[in-house]
C-alpha positions as CSV (number, residue, x, y, z in Angstrom):
1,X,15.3,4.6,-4.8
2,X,19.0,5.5,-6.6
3,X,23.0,5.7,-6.6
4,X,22.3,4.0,-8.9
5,X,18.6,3.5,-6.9
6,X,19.4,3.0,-3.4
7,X,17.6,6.4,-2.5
8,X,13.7,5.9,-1.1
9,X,12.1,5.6,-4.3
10,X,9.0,4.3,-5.4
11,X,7.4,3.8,-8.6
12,X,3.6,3.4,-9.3
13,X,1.2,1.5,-11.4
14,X,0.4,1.7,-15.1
15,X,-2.5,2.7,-16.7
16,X,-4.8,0.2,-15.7
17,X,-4.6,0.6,-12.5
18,X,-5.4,4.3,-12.2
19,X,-8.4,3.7,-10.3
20,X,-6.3,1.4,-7.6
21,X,-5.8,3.3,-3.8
22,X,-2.4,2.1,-3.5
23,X,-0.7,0.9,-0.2
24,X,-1.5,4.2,2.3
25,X,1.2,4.9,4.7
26,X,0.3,8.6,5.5
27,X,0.5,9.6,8.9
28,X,-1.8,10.8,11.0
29,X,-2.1,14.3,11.3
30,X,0.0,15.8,13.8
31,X,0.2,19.4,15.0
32,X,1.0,21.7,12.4
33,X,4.9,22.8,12.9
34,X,4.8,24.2,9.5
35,X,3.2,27.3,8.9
36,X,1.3,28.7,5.2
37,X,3.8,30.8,3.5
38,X,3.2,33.8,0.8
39,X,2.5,32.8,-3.0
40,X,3.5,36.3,-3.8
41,X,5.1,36.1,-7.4
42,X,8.4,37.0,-7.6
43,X,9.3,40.4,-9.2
44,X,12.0,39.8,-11.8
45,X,14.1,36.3,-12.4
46,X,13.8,33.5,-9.9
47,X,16.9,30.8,-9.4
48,X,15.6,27.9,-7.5
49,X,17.4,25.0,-5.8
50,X,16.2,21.7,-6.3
51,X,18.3,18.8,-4.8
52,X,17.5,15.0,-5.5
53,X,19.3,11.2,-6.2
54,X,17.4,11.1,-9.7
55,X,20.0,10.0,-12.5
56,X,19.4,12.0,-15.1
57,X,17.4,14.9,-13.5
58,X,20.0,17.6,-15.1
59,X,18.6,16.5,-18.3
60,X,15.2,17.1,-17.1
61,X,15.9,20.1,-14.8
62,X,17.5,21.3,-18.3
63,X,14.3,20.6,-20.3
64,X,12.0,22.8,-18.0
65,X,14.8,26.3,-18.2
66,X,14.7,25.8,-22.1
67,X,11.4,26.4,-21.4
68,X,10.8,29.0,-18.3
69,X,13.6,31.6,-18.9
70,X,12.2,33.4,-15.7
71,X,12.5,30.4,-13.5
72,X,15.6,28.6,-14.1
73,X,16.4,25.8,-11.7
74,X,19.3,24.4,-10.4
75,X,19.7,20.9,-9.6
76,X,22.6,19.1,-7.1
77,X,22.6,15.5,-6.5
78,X,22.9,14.6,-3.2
79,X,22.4,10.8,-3.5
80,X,25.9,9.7,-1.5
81,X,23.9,11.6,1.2
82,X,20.7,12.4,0.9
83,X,19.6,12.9,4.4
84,X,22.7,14.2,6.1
85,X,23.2,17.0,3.1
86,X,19.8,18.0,3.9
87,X,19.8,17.8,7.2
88,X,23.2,19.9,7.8
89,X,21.4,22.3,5.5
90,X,18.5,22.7,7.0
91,X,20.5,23.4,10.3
92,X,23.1,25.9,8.6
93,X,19.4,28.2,7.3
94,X,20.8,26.9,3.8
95,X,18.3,24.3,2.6
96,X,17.1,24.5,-0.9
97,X,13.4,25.6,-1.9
98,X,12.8,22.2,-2.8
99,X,14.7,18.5,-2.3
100,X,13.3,14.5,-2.7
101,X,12.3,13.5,0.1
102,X,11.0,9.5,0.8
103,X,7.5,9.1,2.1
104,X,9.0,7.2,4.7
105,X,11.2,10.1,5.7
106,X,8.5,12.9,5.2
107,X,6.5,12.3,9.1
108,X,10.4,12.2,10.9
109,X,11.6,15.5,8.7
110,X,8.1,17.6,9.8
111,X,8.8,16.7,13.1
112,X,12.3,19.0,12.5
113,X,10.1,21.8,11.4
114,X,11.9,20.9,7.9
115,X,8.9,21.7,5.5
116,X,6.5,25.2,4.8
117,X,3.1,24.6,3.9
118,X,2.2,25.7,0.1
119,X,-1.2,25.7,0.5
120,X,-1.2,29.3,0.7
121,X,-0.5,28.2,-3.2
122,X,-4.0,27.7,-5.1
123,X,-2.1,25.7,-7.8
124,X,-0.2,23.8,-4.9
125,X,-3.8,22.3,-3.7
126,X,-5.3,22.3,-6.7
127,X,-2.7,19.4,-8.1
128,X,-4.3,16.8,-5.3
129,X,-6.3,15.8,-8.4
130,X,-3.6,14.8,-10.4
131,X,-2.1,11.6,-8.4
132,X,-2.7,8.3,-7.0
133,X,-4.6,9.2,-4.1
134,X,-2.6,7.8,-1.4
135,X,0.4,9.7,-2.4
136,X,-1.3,12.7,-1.9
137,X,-2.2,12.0,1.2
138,X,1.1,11.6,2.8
139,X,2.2,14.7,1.3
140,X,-1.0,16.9,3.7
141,X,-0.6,14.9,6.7
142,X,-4.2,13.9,6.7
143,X,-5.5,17.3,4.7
144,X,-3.4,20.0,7.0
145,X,-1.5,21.4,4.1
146,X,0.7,20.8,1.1
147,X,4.1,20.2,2.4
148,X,5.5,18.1,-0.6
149,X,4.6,16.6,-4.4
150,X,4.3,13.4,-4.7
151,X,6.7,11.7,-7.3
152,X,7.2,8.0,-7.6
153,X,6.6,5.4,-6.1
154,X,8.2,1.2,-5.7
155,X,5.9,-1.6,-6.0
156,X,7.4,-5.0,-5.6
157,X,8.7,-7.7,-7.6
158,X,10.8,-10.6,-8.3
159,X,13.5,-10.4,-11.0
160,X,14.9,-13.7,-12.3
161,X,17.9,-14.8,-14.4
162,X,15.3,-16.4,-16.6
163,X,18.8,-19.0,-18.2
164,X,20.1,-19.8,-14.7
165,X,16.7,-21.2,-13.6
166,X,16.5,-22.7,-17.2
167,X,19.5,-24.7,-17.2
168,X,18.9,-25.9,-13.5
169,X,15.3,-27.3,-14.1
170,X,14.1,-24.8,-11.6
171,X,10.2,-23.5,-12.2
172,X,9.4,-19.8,-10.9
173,X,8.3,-19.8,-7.2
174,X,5.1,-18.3,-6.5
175,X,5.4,-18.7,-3.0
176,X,8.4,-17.9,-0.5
177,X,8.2,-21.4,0.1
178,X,9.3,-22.5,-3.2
179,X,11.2,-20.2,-3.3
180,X,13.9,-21.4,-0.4
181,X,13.3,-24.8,-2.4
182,X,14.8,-23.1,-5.1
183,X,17.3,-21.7,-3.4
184,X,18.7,-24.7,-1.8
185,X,18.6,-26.8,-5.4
186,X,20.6,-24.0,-6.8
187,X,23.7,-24.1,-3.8
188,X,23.6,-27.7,-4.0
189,X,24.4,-27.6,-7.9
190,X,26.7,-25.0,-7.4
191,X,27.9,-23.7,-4.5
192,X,28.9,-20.6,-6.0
193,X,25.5,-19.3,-6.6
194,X,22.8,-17.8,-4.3
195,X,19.5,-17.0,-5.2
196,X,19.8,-13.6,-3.5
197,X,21.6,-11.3,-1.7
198,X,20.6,-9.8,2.1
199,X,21.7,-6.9,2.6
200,X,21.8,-6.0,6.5
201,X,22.1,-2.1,6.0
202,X,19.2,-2.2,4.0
203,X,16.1,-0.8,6.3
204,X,14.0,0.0,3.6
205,X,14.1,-2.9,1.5
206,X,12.9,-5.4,4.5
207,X,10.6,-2.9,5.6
208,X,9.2,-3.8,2.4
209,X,9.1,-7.1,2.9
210,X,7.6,-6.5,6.1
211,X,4.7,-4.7,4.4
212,X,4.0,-7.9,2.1
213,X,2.8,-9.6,5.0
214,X,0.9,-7.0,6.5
215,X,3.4,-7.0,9.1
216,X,1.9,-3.0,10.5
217,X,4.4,-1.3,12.1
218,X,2.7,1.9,13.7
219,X,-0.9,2.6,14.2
220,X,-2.2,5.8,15.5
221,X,-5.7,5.8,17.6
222,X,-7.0,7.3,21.2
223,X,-4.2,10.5,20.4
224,X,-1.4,8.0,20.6
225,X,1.0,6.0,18.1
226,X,0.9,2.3,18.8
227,X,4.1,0.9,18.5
228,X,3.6,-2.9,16.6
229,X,7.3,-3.3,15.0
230,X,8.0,-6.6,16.5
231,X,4.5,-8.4,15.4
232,X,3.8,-11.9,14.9
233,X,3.9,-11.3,10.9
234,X,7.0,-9.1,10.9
235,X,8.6,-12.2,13.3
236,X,7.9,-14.8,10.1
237,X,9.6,-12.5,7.7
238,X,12.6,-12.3,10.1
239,X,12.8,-15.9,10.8
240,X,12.5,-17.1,6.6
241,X,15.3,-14.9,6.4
242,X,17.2,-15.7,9.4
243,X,16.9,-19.5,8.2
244,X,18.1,-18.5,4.5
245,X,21.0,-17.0,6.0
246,X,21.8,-19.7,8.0
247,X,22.1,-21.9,5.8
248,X,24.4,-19.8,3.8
249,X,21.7,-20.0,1.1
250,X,21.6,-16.1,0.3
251,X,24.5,-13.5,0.3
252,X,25.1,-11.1,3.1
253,X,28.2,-9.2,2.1
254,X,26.8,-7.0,-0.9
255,X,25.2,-3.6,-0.5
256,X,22.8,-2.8,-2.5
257,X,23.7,-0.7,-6.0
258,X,27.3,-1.3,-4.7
259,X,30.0,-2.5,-7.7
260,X,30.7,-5.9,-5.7
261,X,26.9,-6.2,-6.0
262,X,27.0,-5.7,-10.0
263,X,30.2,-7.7,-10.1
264,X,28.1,-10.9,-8.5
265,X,25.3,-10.7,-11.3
266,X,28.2,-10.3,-13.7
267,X,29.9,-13.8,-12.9
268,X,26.4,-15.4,-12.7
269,X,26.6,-15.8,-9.0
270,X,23.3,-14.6,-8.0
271,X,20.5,-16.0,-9.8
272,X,16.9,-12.9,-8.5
273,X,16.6,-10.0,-7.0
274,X,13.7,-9.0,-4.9
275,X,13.4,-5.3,-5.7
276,X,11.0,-2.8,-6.9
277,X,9.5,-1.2,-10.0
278,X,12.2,1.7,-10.1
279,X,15.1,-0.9,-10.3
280,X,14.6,-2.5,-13.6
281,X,16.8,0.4,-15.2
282,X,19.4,-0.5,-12.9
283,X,20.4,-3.8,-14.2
284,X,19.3,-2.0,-17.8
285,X,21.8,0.4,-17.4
286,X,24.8,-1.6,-15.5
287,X,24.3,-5.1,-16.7
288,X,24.3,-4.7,-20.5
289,X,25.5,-8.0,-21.7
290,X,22.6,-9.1,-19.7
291,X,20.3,-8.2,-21.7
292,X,17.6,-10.8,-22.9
293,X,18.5,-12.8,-20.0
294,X,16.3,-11.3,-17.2
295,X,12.8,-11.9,-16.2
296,X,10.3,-10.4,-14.8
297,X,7.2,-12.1,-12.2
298,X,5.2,-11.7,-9.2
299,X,6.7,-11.4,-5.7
300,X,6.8,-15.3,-4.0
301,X,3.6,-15.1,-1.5
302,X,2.9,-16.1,1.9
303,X,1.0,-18.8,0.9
304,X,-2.8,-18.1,-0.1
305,X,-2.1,-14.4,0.8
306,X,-1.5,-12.9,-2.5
307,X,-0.3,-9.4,-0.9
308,X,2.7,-7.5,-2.8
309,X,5.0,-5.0,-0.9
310,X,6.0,-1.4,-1.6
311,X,9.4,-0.2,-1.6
312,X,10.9,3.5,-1.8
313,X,9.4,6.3,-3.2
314,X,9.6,10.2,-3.1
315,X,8.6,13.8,-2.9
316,X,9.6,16.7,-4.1
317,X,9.0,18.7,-0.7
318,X,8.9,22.4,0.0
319,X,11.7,23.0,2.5
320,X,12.1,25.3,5.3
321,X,12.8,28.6,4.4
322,X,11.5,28.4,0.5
323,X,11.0,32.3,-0.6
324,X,9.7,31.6,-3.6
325,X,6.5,29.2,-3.3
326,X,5.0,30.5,-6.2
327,X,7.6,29.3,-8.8
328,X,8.1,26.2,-6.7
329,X,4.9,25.6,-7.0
330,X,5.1,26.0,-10.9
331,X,8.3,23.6,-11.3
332,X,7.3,21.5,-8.8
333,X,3.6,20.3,-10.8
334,X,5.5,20.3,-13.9
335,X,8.0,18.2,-13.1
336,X,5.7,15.6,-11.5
337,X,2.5,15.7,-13.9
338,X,3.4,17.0,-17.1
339,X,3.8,14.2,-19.5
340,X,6.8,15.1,-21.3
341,X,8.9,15.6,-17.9
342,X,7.5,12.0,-16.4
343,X,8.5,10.0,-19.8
344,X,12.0,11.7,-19.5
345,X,12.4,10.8,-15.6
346,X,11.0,7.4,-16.3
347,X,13.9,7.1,-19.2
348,X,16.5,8.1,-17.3
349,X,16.0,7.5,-14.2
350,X,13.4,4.4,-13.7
351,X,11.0,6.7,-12.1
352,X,7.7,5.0,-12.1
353,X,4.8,8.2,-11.6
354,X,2.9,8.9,-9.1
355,X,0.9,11.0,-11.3
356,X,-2.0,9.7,-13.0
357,X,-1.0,11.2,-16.4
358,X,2.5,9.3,-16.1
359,X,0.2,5.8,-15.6
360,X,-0.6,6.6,-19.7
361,X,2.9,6.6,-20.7
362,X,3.3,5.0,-24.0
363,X,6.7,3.7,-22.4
364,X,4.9,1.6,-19.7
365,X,2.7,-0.2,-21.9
366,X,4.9,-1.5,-24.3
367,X,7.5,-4.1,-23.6
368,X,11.0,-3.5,-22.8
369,X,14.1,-4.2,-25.1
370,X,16.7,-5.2,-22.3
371,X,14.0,-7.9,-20.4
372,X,13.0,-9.0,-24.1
373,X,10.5,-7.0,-24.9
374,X,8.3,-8.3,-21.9
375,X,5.3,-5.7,-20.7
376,X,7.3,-5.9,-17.5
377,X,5.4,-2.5,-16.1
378,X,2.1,-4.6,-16.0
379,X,3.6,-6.7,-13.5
380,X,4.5,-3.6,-11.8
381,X,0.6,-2.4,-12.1
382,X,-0.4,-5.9,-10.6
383,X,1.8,-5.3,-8.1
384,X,0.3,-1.9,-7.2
385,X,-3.0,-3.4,-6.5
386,X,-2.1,-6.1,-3.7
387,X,-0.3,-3.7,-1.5
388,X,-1.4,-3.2,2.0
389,X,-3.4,0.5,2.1
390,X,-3.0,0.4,5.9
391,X,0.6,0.5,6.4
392,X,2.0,3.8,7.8
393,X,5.0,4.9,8.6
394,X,6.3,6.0,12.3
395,X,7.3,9.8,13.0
396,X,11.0,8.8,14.0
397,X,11.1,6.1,11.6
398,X,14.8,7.0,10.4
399,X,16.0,6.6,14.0
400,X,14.3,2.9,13.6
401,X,15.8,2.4,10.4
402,X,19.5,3.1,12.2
403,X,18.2,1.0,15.0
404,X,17.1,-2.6,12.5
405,X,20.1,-1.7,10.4
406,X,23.1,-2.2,13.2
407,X,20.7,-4.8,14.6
408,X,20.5,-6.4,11.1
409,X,24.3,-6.5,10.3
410,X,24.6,-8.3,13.6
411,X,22.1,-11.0,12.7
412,X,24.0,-11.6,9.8
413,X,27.6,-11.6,11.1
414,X,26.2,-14.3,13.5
415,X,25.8,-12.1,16.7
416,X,22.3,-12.8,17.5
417,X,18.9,-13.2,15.1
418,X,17.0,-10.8,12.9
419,X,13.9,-11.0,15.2
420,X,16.4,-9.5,17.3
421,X,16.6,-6.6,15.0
422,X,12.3,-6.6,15.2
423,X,13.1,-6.1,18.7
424,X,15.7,-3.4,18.9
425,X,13.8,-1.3,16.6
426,X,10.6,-1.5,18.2
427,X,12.6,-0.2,21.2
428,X,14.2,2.2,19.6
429,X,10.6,3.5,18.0
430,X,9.6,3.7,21.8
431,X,12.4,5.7,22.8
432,X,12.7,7.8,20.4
433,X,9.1,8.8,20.3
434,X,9.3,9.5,24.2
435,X,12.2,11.5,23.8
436,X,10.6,13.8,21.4
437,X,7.4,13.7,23.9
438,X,5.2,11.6,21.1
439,X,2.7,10.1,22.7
440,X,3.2,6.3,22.0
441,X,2.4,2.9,23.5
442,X,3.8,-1.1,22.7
443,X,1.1,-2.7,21.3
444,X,-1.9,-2.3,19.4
């Protein structure tokens, strides 16, 4: 979420929203291709390997072998790679007994056999109570096991240079609408600045945006997937976009959490940033002399549709191969329920809980120093309870991730159009499902 944040991350809602379903992308259940392993304690000292893109997880990681001399843990960021480290792992027999794993990842990586089932783990089932139910049901696959913890989660907002809209007369959009008004009014005062940046390798981030508008990209009925990538609702997205980058109104040659990125914030040349709830310690932590200048509101709408978006968020899976489910098990629900652990991630690392006893965090209810002292995790919260609990993710959905990515960067080189992108990735969905022998279909 993430390299600073890049990673799938997500963050979830504060504490009075703890009653809230948030936006359910679990899968259906496929067949199980991970089978119930033994939660045998270990006899003697137990080393685990836990690998993630969290900054600051050492400290945390540190926090819990103060405490568990018998379990000590080793953590390895892998956040220049996340996927391919893990995946040439997991190919090599090497993988460690647990890594992060994004819920958008989680239905493409059981496909590879990449997961054991800790169900076999009373404690491991037992923890369903302790998060935001739709987390917990991505991590069963519809109840057939316990393949992962959820962790955080990303709902959706707009940050705003709070002095550059200030000194340019400019009120905060509420709708997308207003806000390419606002973006033309700020190029044609100064054609330096851009209200945003695209950026075309990005998947994640317009998927996103596609979930706002409750653009749906899979479905999953009469034992098939149904394949809806290139919908009439993902098409507007692709379009305001298309015409934003047209006109030269938004960037396109920064990647996100990239220096140039932080170095075009740093001259004042971009004046927002549509991101989610784990980013706010990202400009916190780069963009000091920023501080006090930064604001925090509601996504822009599609018009009466108030509907936020969702984007990121993780596991902590149990990976192929894991000999030691019991103490996984035991790190695993301490790191993402016990209070202590979630305050320290959230400090460190912008985590925002999927657990229900991280939504009580005295941090997330008091305002924040760097975005002057504004209760910017309420937003967060609102945010959380306009997300679209139908959206699921696809079984091959990195493959269609590569596929609107190179599709994307096209777009916005001038070869072609993002609906383009829509379309190559709803072909590449197809394929790649068939080639796997996934029973799929265009269409809802």
């Amino acid at each position: 979420m993430s390299n600073t944040v890049t990673r799938v991350r997500l963050a979830l809602v504060a504490a009075a929203a703890s009653a809230v379903v948030l936006a359910g992308c679990s899968s259906p259940a496929p067949s199980d291709k991970a089978s119930a392993a033994s939660c045998t304690p270990a006899k003697g000292k137990v080393t685990l390997q836990y690998w993630n893109t969290v900054p600051g997880m050492d400290k945390v990681v540190a926090l819990w072998n103060e405490k568990n001399p018998d379990i000590q843990v080793q953590t390895k960021n892998i956040s220049n790679d996340q996927y391919g480290t893990l995946g040439n792992a997991l190919k090599a027999g090497k993988a460690p007994e647990l890594a992060q794993v994004g819920y958008d990842e989680l239905p493409s990586l059981r496909t590879q056999n990449a997961f054991v089932d800790a169900s076999a783990c009373s404690a491991a089932s037992a923890a369903k109570s302790k998060f935001v139910p739709w987390t917990w049901s991505q991590t069963s696959f519809g109840g057939t096991g316990v393949f992962a913890l959820p962790q955080d989660t990303g709902p959706m907002a707009l940050y705003v240079r709070s002095d550059i809209f200030k000194k340019h007369g400019l009120a905060i959009p509420k709708t997308w609408d207003e806000y390419a008004v606002d973006a033309q009014k700020l190029h044609k005062a100064d054609p330096d600045l851009s209200i945003t940046f695209f950026d075309p390798n990005n998947a994640e981030w317009f998927n996103g945006l596609l979930w706002q508008n409750n653009a749906e990209m899979y479905g999953y009925s009469g034992d098939k997937w149904h394949v809806t990538v290139e919908s009439d609702q993902s098409k507007q997205v692709a379009e305001y976009w298309q015409k934003l980058i047209s006109d030269k109104l938004v960037r396109t040659d920064l990647a996100h959490g990239s220096t140039q990125m932080y170095a075009a914030y740093q001259k004042d040349q971009i004046a927002t940033y549509v991101g989610a709830a784990w980013g706010y310690s990202m400009f916190r932590d780069n963009l000091p002399k920023q501080a006090g200048k930064w604001t925090i509101v509601p996504m822009p709408t599609w018009g009466t549709n108030g509907a936020s978006g969702d984007w990121g968020g993780s596991t902590v899976a149990f990976m192929k191969g894991n000999k030691h489910l019991h103490e996984s098990v035991k790190f695993n629900t301490w790191l993402n329920t016990d209070p202590e652990a979630l305050a320290l991630e959230n400090k460190l690392g912008g985590l925002y809980p999927a657990a229900n006893a991280g939504l009580e965090l005295p941090a997330l209810s008091k305002g924040v120093p760097y975005y002057a002292d504004e209760k910017i995790f309420d937003v967060f919260a609102d945010s959380s309870k306009k997300i679209d609990t139908s959206f699921s993710w696809g079984p091959t959905q990195k493959t269609v991730n590569l596929a609107l990515q190179d599709a994307m960067a096209k777009a916005a080189a001038g070869n072609g159009a993002l609906t383009d992108a829509l379309s190559a990735a709803q072909e590449s969905a197809l394929k790649s499902m068939k080639d796997q022998a996934i029973p799929a279909a265009a269409g809802k």
